[in-house]
C-alpha positions in Angstrom: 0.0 0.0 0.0 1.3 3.3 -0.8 1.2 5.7 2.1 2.0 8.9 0.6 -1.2 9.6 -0.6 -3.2 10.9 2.1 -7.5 10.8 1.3 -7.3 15.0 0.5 -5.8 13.6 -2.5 -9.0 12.0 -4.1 -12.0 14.3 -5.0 -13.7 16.3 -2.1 -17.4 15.0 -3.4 -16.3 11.5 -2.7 -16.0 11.9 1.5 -19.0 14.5 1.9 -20.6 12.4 3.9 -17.9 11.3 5.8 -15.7 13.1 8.6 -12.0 12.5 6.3 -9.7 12.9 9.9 -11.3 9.8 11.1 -10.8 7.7 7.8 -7.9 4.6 7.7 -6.3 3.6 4.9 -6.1 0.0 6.3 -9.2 -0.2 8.0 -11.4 1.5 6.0 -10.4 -0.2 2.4 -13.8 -1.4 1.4 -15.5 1.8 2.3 -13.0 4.0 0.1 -13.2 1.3 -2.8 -16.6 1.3 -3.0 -16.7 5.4 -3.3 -14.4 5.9 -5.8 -15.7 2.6 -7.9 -19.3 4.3 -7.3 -18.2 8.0 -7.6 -14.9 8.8 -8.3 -13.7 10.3 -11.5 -10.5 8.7 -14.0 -7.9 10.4 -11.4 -9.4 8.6 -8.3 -9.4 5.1 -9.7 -5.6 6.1 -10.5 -4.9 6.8 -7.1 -7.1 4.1 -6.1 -5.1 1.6 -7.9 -1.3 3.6 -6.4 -2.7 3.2 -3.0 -4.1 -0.5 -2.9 -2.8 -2.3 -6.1 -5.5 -4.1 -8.3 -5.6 -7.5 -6.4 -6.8 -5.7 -3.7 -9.7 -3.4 -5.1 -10.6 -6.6 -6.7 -10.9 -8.9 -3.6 -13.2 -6.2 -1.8 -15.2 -5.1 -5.3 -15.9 -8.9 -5.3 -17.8 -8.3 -2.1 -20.0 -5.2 -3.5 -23.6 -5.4 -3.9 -24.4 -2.1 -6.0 -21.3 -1.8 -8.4 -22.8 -0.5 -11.7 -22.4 -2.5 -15.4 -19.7 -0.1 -16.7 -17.7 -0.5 -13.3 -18.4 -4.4 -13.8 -17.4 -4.5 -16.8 -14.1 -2.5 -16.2 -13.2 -4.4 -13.4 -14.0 -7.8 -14.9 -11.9 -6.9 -18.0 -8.8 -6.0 -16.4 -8.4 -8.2 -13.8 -9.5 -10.7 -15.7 -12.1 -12.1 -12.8 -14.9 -13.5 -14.5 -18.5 -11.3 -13.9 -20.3 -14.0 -12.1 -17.4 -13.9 -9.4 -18.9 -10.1 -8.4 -21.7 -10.3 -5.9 -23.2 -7.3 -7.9 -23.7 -9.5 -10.5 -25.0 -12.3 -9.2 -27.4 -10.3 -7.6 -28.9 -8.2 -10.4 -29.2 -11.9 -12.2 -31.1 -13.1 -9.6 -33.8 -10.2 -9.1 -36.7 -10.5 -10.4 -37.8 -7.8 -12.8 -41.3 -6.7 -12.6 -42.3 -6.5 -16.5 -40.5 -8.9 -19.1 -38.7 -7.0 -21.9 
């Protein structure tokens, strides 16, 4: 993990809800993955990666329920982890859809 990036570093909009001073890079991994996978702009998911490495964001994005397609997609392509592995997945295929189109 790369500790000279401190979380002032990634967009303000991502932490609005959140008091930053009491934020951990180690303890708090899944929380700042899932922002920046949900939020975060090009230059987050850059710092993402610096900070954490990709086997990392991929073990906790596995563990996501509300990751959207794009993200999926993203993810699944360059980690080469196959989309039924994400638990966002799995759980859009098994929701049942109101009307069938």
């Amino acid at each position: 993990m790369n500790k000279t990036i401190d979380i002032k570093s990634f967009s303000s909009h991502l932490f609005w809800d959140t008091d930053i001073s009491q934020i951990d890079f180690d303890k708090h991994q899944k929380f700042i993955i899932k922002k920046v996978l949900q939020y975060g702009f090009y230059n987050d998911w850059k710092l993402l990666l610096k900070t954490y490495g990709l086997k990392t964001i991929i073990k906790h994005a596995i563990t996501i329920k509300d990751i959207d397609k794009k993200t999926l997609a993203f993810l699944s392509v360059i980690s080469e982890t196959p989309k039924k592995e994400f638990l966002c997945y799995t759980i859009e295929q098994s929701t049942q859809k109101h009307w069938n189109f």
